[in-house]
Every structure is written in structure tokens, then in C-alpha cells.
C-alpha positions as CSV (number, residue, x, y, z in Angstrom):
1,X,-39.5,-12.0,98.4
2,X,-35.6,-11.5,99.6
3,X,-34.6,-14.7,97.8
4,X,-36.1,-13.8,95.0
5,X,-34.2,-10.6,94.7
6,X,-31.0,-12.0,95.9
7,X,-31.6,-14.1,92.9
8,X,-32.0,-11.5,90.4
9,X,-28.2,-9.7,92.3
10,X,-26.8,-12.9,91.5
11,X,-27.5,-13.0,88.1
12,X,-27.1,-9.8,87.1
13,X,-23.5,-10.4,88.6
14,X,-23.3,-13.3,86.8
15,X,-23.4,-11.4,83.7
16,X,-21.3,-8.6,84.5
17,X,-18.6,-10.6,85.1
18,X,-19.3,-12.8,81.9
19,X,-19.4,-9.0,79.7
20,X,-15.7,-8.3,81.3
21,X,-14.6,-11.7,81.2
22,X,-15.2,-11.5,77.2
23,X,-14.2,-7.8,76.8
24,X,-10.9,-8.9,78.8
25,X,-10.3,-12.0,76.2
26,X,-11.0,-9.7,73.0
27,X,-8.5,-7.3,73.8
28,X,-5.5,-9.7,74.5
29,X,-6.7,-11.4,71.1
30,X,-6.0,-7.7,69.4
31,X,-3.0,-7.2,71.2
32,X,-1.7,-11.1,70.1
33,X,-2.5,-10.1,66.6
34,X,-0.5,-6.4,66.8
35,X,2.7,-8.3,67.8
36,X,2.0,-11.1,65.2
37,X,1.6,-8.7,62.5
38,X,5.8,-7.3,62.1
39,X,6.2,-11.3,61.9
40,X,3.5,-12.1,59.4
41,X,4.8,-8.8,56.7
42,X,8.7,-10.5,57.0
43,X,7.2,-14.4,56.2
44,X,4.9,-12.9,53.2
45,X,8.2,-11.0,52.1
46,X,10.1,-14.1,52.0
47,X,7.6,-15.8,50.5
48,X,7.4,-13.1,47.3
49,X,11.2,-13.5,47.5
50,X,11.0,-16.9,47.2
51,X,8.9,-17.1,44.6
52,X,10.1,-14.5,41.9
53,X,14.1,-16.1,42.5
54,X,13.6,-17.7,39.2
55,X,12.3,-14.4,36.9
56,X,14.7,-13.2,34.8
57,X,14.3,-8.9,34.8
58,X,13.9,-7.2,31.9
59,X,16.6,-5.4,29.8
60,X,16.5,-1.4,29.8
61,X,16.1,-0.5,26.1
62,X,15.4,3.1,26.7
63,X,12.3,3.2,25.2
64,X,9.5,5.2,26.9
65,X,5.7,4.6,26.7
66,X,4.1,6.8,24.1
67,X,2.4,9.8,26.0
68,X,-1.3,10.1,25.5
69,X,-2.9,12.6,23.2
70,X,-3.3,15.6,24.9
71,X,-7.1,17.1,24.8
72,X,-7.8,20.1,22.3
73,X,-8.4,23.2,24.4
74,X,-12.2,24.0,24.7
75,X,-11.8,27.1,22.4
76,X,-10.4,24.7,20.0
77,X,-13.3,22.2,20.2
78,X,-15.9,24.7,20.0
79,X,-13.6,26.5,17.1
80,X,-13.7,22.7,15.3
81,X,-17.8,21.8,15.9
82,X,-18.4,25.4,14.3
83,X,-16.3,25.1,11.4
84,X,-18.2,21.7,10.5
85,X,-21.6,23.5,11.3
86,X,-20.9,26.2,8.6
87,X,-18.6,24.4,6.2
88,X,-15.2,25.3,7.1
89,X,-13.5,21.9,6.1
90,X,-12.2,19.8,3.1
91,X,-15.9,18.3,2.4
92,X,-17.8,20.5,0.4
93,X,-21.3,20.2,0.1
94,X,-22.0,23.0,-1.9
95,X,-19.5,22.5,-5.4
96,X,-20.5,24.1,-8.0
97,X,-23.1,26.4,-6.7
98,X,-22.2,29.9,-7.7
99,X,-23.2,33.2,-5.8
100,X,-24.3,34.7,-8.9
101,X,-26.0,34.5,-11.8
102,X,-29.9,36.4,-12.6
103,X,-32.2,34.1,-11.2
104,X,-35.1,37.0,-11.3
105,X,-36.4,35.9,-14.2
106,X,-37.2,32.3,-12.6
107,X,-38.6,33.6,-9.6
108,X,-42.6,34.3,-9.2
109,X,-44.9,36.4,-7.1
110,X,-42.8,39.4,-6.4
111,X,-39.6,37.4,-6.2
112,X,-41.1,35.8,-3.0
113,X,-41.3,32.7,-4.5
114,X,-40.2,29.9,-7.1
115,X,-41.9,26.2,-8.3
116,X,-39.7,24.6,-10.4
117,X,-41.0,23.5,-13.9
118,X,-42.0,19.5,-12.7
119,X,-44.0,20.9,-10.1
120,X,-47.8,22.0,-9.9
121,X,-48.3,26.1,-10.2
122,X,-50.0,25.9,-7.3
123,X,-47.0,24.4,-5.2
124,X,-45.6,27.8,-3.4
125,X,-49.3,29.2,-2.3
126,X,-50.0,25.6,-0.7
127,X,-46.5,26.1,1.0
128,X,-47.7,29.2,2.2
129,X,-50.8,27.7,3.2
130,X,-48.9,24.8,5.6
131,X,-49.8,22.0,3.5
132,X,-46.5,20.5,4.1
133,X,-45.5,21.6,8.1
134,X,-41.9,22.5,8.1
135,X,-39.8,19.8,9.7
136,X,-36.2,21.2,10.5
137,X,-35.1,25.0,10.5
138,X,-31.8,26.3,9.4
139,X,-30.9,29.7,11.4
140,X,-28.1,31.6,9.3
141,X,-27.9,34.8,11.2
142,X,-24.4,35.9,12.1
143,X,-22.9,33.7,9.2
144,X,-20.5,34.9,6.3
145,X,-22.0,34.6,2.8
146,X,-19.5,31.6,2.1
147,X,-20.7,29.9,5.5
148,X,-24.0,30.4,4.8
149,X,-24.1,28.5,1.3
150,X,-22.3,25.6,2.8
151,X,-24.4,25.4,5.5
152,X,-27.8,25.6,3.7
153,X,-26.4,23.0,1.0
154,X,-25.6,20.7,3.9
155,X,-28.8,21.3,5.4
156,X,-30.6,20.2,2.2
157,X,-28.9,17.1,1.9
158,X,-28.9,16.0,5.8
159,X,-33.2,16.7,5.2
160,X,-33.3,14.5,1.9
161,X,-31.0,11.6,4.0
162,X,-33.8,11.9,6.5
163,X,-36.8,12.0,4.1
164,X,-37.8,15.4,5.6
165,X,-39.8,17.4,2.6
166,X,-40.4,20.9,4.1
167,X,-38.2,22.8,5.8
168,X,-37.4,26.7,6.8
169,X,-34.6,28.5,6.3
170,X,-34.0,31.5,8.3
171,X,-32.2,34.7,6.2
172,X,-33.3,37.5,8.0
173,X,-34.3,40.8,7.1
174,X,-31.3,42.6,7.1
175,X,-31.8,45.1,10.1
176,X,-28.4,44.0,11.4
177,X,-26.2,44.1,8.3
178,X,-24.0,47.1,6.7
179,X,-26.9,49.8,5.2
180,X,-29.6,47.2,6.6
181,X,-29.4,45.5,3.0
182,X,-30.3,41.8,3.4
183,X,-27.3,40.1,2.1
184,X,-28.0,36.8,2.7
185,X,-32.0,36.8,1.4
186,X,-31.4,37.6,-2.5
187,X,-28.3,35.1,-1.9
188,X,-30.1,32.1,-0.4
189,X,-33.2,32.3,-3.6
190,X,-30.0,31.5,-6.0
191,X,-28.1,28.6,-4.2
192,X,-32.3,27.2,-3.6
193,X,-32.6,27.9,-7.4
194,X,-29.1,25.8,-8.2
195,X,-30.3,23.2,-6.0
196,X,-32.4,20.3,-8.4
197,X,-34.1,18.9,-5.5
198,X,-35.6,22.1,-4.4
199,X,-39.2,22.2,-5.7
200,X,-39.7,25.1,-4.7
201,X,-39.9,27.9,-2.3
202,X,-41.9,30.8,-0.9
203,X,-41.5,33.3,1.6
204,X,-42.7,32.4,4.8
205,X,-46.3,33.8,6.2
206,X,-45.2,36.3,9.4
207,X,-46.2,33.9,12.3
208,X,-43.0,32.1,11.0
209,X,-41.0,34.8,10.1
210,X,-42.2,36.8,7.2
211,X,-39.9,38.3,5.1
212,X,-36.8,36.9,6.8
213,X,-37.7,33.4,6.0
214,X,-38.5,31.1,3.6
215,X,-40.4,28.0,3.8
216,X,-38.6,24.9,0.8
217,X,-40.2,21.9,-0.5
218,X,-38.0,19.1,-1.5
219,X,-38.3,16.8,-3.7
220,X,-40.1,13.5,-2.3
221,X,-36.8,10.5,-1.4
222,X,-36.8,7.3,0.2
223,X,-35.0,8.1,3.6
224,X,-31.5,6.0,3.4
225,X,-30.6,5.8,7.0
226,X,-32.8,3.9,9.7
């Protein structure tokens, strides 16, 4: 029984010694390679030395490297996507629609409502009646006239690219405009009314808006873009 622990002392020595033996060897390695390193940095300078001996440097002309753009100011970017929403640019999509002109005579049911001649009688009530489900909305609340007709004329013709054939346009009712007239309402019937590829209109039924809306039907186009 005592040799057999005598044996287990000795190797457990026996390893001790091996764990120092190794720690002992590792750290002169590290502190061979600290004093090798100043030695190593001046041989791999001589060595870039040696080889760029033969590059000629280049001539100073003076010239400096164009600075990049600099980046438009938030307000400015927000300022720029709003003028392209509402039409504030070279590109109009709405030449040669005028503002006025007595359109009353064209329009049906109260004034509520317009079908254009090619069209069946019938076409506004089936509007009303969601035969065609509305598949974009315009929102013009807080735009200028002039802002408003270019961005309902864009509207049209971004719908018609996209083969969408019913859509609503939102004019509101007024409540929020100087003595509570709604400018924009009588306005939006006579740019629709302009507009050949309207088919017709009617004001929308109140779960989607009521008097502040109107619901349009398009003509019928093959979409151009995938």
C-alpha cells in the first residue's frame, strides 16, 4: 500500500516539474523574440529601402483631388422629395389643364358625379356600388390649388402606367379652409373633367369618405412597366 502511494508522489512530481520545465522554456522563447523584434523592424526597413531604390517619385503639379459632393441638408432633402410629390419641378404633368372653365353642365346627379359620353349611364352608380375596388388613394389635404392639380395629374398617369382602373382621391370637405369653402372639391371635378382617360367619377359612399372624396374610373390600359 505505501509503494503504491509513493508511486503516485513520484509521479505527480514527475509532472510538476515537467509543467515548470515547459512554463520555464516558453518564457525565454517570448523574451528571445522581444529582443529579436528591434532587429527584425531595421532588416524589413532595409529591405523596403532596397527595393523601391529604383522608383522614380512623382512630380508635384499642384493639383489637389476633387472634394466629394457634400450631402444636401435633411431639410433640403425632405424640401426636394416634397416638391416632386406635389409638382414643384420642370416636368409638368398637368399642361394644359386649366383651373377654370363651367363644367356644371357636364356633371350629373347633384354635381356628385360625371360618366363621360363612351361610357355606360350606369357607370358612376356601379362606382358607388364598389364594382371596381379602389386601388391607390391620393390624399391632397394641406396642398395649394397649383400643387394639388399637379399632383392628381401625376397620380392619374402613375395608375394608368400601372394598369390600376379605380382609384380615390381625397379633397376634403373644407372644414379647414378660409370660410370652410372646399376649395379644392369643385377644383378637382374640372381637372377629372379635362382628363380623357377619366371615365368617370362619383362621390365616394361615407365609409370612404363621403363628401370629401371621390372614387375615378380610368379608362382600361395595358400596364407598360413589369
Amino acid at each position: 500500500m505505501r509503494s503504491s502511494k509513493g508511486g503516485l508522489a513520484d509521479l505527480k512530481r514527475l509532472h510538476q516539474a515537467a509543467r515548470q520545465a515547459q512554463a520555464q522554456a516558453e518564457a525565454e522563447r517570448a523574451s528571445r523574440q522581444a529582443a529579436a523584434a528591434p532587429a527584425r523592424a531595421a532588416d524589413d526597413a532595409n529591405a523596403f529601402r532596397h527595393a523601391t531604390q529604383a522608383v522614380t517619385p512623382l512630380k508635384h503639379t499642384g493639383r489637389r483631388a476633387p472634394a466629394p459632393p457634400a450631402a444636401a441638408p435633411a431639410s433640403d432633402a425632405v424640401a426636394m422629395r416634397r416638391a416632386a410629390a406635389v409638382g414643384e419641378n420642370p416636368a409638368r404633368a398637368d399642361a394644359g389643364v386649366s383651373d377654370g372653365g363651367d363644367v356644371a353642365h357636364l356633371l350629373s346627379e347633384g354635381g356628385t358625379a360625371f360618366v363621360r359620353a363612351d361610357a355606360a349611364p350606369d357607370t358612376a352608380r356601379n362606382l358607388r356600388r364598389g364594382q371596381w375596388p379602389a386601388g391607390a388613394e391620393l390624399d391632397l389635404h394641406g396642398l395649394r390649388v397649383e400643387q394639388a392639380r399637379h399632383a392628381v395629374l401625376s397620380f392619374l398617369d402613375e395608375c394608368l402606367e400601372h394598369g390600376i382602373r379605380c382609384v380615390r382621391i381625397v379633397h376634403g370637405k373644407g372644414y379647414g379652409s378660409q370660410g370652410l369653402e372646399p376649395v379644392l372639391k369643385d377644383k378637382v371635378r374640372t381637372w377629372l373633367v379635362q382628363k380623357p382617360d377619366v371615365m368617370a367619377f362619383s362621390q365616394a359612399p361615407e365609409r370612404e369618405g363621403g363628401a370629401g372624396a371621390l372614387l375615378v374610373l380610368l379608362r382600361q390600359t395595358t400596364s407598360r412597366r413589369p
